[in-house]
N, C-alpha and C positions, 0 to 999 in steps of 0.2 A: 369535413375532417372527422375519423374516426376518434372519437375520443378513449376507444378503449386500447388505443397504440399505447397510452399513457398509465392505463389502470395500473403498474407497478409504483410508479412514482405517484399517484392519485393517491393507493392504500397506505402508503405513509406520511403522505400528509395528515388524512384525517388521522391517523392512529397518532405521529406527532400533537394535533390538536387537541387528542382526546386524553392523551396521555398528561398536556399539561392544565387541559381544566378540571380533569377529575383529581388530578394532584393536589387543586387549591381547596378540596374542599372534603378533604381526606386526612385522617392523623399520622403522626410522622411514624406510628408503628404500624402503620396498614398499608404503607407506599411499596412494600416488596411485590406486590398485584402489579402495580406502572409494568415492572421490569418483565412480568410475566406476559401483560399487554403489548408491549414492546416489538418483543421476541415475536409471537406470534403477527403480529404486522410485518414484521420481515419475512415472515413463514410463507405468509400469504402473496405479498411483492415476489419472493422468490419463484412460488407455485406460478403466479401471471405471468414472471419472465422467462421461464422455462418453456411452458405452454406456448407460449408466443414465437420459441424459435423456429425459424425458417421464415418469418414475415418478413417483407422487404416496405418501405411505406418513408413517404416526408409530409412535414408537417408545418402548420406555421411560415407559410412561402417557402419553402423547403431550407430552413431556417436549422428546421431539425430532423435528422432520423434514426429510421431505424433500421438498423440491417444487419447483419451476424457480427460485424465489431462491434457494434454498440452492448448488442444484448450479452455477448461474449463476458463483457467487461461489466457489465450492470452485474450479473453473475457472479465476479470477485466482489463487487462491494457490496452487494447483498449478502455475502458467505463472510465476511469479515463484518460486515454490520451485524450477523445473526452472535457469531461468537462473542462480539463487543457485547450488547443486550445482555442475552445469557450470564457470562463472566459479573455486569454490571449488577446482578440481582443482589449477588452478595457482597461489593463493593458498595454499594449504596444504602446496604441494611443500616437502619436507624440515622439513616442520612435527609434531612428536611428539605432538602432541594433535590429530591428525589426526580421529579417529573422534569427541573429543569437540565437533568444528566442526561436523561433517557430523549428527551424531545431532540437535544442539540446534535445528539448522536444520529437522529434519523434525519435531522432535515441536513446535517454532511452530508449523510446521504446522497438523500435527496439530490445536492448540489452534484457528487460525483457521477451518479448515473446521467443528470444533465449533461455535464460534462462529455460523457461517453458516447451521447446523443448530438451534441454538437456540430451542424453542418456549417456555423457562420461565426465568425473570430468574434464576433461583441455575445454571444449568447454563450458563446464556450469562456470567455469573458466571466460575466455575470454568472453562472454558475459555478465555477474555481472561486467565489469570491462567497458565494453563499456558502460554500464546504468551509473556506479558510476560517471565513467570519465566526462559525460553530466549532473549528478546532481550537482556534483562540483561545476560545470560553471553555474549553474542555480542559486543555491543557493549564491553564489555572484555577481548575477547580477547587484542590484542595488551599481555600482562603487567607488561613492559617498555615500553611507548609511555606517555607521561602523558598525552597525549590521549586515547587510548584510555581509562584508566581515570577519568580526568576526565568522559568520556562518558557510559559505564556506569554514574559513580554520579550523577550529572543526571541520568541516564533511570530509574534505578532511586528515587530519593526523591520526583521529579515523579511515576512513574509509581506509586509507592505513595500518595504524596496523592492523585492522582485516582482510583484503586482506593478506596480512603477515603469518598470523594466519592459515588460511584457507589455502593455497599453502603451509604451512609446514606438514600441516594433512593429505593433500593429498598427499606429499612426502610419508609420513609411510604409508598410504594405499597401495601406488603402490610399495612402497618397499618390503611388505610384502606379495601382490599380485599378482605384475608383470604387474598389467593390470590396467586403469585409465576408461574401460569401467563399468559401472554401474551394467548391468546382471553380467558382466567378474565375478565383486569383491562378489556382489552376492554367484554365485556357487563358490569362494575359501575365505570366511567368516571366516569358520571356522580356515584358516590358521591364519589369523588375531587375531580371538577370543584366539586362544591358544598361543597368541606371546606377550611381553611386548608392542610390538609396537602399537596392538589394542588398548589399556589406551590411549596411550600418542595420539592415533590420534582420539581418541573422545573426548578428553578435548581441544584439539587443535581446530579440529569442532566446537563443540558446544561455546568454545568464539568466532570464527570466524561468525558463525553465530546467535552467539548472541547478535553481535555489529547490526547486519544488521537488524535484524526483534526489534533489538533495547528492550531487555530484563536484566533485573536489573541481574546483576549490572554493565554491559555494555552498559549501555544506554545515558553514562553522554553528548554525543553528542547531543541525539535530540531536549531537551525542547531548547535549546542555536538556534541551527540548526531553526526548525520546527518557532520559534519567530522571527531570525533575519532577514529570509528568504523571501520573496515576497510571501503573503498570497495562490497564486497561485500557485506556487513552494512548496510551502510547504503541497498543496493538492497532489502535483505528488509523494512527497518524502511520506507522511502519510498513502495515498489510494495507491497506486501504487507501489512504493520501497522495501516495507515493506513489502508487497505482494510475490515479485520475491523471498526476504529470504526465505516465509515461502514456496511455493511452492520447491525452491532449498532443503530446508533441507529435504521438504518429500522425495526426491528421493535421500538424500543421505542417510538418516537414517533409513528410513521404507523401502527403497528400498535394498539399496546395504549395508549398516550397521544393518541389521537385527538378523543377529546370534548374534551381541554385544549387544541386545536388555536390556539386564540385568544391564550393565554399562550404558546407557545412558538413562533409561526409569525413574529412580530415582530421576537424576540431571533434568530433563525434569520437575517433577511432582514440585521438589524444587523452578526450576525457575522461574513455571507459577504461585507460588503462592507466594513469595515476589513479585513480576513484579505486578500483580492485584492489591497487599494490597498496593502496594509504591506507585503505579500509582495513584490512587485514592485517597489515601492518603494526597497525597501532590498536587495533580490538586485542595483540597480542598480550598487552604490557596491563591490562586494565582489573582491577579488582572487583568493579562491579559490572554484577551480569548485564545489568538493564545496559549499562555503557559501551561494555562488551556485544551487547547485541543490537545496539546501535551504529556503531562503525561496520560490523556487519551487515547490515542494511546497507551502508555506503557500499561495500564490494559488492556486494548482490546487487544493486543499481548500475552498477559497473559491467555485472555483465548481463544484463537487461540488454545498456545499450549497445552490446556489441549488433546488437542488428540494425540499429541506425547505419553501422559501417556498411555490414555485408548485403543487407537490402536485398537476398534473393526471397522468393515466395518461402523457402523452410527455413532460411534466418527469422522473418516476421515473425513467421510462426511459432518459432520455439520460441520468441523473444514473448508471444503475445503468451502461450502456453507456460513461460516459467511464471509470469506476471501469475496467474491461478495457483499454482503450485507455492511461490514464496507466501498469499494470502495465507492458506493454511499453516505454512511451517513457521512462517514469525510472528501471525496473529497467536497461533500457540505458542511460541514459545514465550512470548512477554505476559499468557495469562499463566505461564506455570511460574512466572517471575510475580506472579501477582500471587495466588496462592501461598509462595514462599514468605514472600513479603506480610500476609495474613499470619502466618503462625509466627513470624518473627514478634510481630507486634502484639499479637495477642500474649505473649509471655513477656514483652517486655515494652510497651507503649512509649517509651521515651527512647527508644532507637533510632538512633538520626540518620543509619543507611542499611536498612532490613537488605536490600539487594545485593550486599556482599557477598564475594564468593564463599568466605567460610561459613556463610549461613546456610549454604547447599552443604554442608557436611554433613554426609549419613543418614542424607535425605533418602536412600531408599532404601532404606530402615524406619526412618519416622513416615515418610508421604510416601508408598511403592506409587500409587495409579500417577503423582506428581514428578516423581520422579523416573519410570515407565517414560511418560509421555515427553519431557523433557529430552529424553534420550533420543528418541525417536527423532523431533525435529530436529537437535543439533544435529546429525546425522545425515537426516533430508537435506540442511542447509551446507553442509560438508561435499555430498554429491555421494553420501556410499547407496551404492545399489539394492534395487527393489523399494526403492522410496521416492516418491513425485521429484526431489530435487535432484537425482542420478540421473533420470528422463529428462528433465528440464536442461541440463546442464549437456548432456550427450546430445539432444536434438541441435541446442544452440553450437557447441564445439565443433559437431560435425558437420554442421552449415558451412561454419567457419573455414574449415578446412578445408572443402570442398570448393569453398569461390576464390581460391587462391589466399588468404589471409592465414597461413599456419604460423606467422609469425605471434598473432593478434591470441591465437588457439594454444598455443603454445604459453605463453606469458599466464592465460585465464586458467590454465592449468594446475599451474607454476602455485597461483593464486590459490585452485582448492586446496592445492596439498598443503601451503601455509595455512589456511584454515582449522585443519584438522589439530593442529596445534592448540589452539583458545578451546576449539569443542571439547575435545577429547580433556581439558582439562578441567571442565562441569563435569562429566561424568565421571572424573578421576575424585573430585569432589563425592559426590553424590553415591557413589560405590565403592569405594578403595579406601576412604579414611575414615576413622572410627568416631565415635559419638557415644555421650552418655545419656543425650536426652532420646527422652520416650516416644514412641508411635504417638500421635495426635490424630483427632478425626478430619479426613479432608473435607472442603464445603462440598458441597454438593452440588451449586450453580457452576464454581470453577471447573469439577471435576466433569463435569457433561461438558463443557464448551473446551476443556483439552482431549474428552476421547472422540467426539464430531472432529476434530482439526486433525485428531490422531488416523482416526478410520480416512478423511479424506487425502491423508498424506499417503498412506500406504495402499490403498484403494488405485490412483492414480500411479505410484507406482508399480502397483500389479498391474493394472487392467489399463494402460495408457491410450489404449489404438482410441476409444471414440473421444476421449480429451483432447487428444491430439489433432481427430478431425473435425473440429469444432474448433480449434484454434489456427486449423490451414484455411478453414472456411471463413473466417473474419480477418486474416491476413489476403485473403481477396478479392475484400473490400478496398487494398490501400494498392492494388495493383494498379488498376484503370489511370492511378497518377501520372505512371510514367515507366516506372522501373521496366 
């Protein structure tokens, strides 16, 4: 076995390990170096997984591999892991548990690229469980905040029931299969399909991972979560976490659960279209942004999974191509909620909800580059054109359309244009209503890791053709299933 199939996930370990022994033995005003060290270990993971594509290769009894969805997807969480780092340098300034923010960020990591690699349900297993175990601890980072820790432990009892959930579904698969590898259950489907035990372990699934890509009405974790959480933290849990589900479920459902295609393609169509209407719905009514751009995230999940339903090669595709495009637009957007959140605090530290909306007033007067970049992804996330989310959103509708489902197209429509509603009202904030306080200096860590999200959001949507062919090319990896 080639051991350098692995060098992305290798370089972060050690940078994880180096990151937290040099932390023990450093002053707590020298620790803004971890952050710098960080970043660059994702630089270099990234650099390896880039390089790497086009290898096809298994590993480990073929246990795991790797092949253009894998590395596809390694690629969002290395791009959301880099922004997380970055953003963290100065969320962590004069923070003494410096090295233990930065390590836990990369071994999620870690855990989600596993993930993404995952040929066999107990290692895709085990690795969702290594990411979760490290968001846990992230999302209760801040000790002292009770939001914070009110977060952390909503994300950690949710996130242990559907852990639950999911190791019991995958009991009846292997029960009924004999085998916990992915092709195995595959070629003996049909045993599954013809047994009671196929029902009971796609309802078991589909909640288990519907707590995780966070889809109504399993979602009652995030808006709590994705708010209480360190703005930062809550871009790895939004862009990133959320990501590892939806990749996982592809390879259990369109992969290895494809004969049961009839049982769960139904419940798929049902759930992405409460998830959108609720999402939006109620992100309408909401005062704070972080909250607001967490029911958000619920509708974006919503119509992720409209390719669960339509299941042609260009639904995959665009579903697997928005999954890159949302990394960008909501890892940034929750770091320009963090940014905000800084100059909130820095003028006034005893502020019990910096992420309020009228804390965005005349924000691009005090923050232009914060406010600039904010614009931008509400915008992307809206679907207006020449931005990765207009792309993302037109590949996926026009799949849609196209396989007969213009009901489904029609509804996720319906859904952006209520959108535009909640966005358009940040920017209405942020440009349109008046302020008397002063221009303030932006950080400098924040400000690089909103214009990387920014260049990538509009980059992707100028220049779509080869993103797009890199996401038809790991969408046919999940064909050989079946479709």
């Amino acid at each position: 076995m080639d051991m350098m199939l692995f060098a992305p996930e290798i370089a972060l370990v050690v940078t994880g390990l180096a990151v937290m022994l040099i932390g023990l033995f450093i002053p707590t005003d020298s620790k803004k170096i971890l952050g710098y060290l960080a970043s660059l270990g994702v630089i270099v993971a990234l650099f390896l997984t880039v390089s790497s594509m086009g290898t096809e290769a298994t590993a480990f009894n073929d246990t795991v591999s790797i092949d253009a969805l894998s590395q596809f997807f390694k690629i969002v969480f290395l791009v959301v892991a880099l922004l997380f780092t970055i953003s963290g340098i100065k969320y962590t300034e004069g923070n003494s548990h410096t090295e233990e923010f930065f390590a836990l960020g990369l071994f999620a990591t870690i855990g989600m690229m596993f993930v993404a690699s995952a040929n066999d349900l107990m290692i895709l297993f085990v690795a969702f469980e290594l990411a979760s175990l490290a968001t846990y601890a992230l999302a209760g980072f801040e000790k002292k905040n009770a939001k914070s820790l009110e977060a952390a432990m909503k994300y950690f009892i949710i996130g242990s029931l559907s852990a639950a959930l999911m190791l019991l579904g995958i009991s009846y698969v292997y029960g009924a299969t004999g085998t916990t590898s992915i092709p195995g259950i595959a070629a003996n489907a049909s045993i599954l399909a013809s047994s009671p035990m196929g029902i009971v372990a796609v309802v078991l699934l589909i909640a288990g991972f519907g707590f995780k890509i966070a889809l109504v009405p399993f979602h009652m974790w995030a808006p709590d979560t994705y708010q209480g959480s360190p703005s930062v933290v809550s871009a790895l849990l939004a862009a990133g976490s959320k990501k590892m589900g939806i990749v996982a479920a592809l390879k259990v459902f369109v992969v290895a659960l494809i004969a049961l295609k009839a049982d769960w393609q139904i419940a798929f169509a049902i759930l992405a279209v409460i998830t959108m209407t609720y999402g939006n719905v109620v992100a309408l009514n909401q005062t704070s942004v972080k909250r607001m751009l967490a029911y958000s995230s619920l509708a974006q999940a919503g119509y992720i999974t409209m390719a669960f339903v339509v299941l042609t090669p260009m639904a995959l595709g665009g579903g697997i191509f928005y999954a890159l495009s949302h990394g960008f637009m909501k890892a940034g957007a929750f770091i320009a909620t963090a940014a905000v959140t800084y100059m909130v605090l820095s003028e006034n530290k005893d502020s019990t909800d910096p992420d309020h909306i009228d804390n965005f007033r005349g924000l691009g007067k005090r923050m232009p580059i914060t406010a600039f970049s904010m614009t931008v992804f509400v915008f992307a996330l809206a679907g207006i054109p020449l931005t990765a989310g207009y792309m993302s959103k037109f590949i996926l509708f026009s799949s849609t359309i196209q396989s007969g489902f213009v009901w489904l197209a029609v509804i996720a429509i319906l859904n952006s244009a209520i959108s535009l509603g909640y966005y358009a009202k940040i920017v209405k904030y942020m440009y349109f209503l008046p302020t008397d306080s002063e221009k303030i200096s932006e950080p400098f860590p924040y400000t690089v890791a909103m214009i990387i999200a920014v260049i990538g959001v509009l980059v992707i949507g100028f220049w779509s053709e080869p993103f797009v062919y890199w996401a038809m090319e790991a969408a046919k990896v999940l064909i050989p299933g079946g479709i």
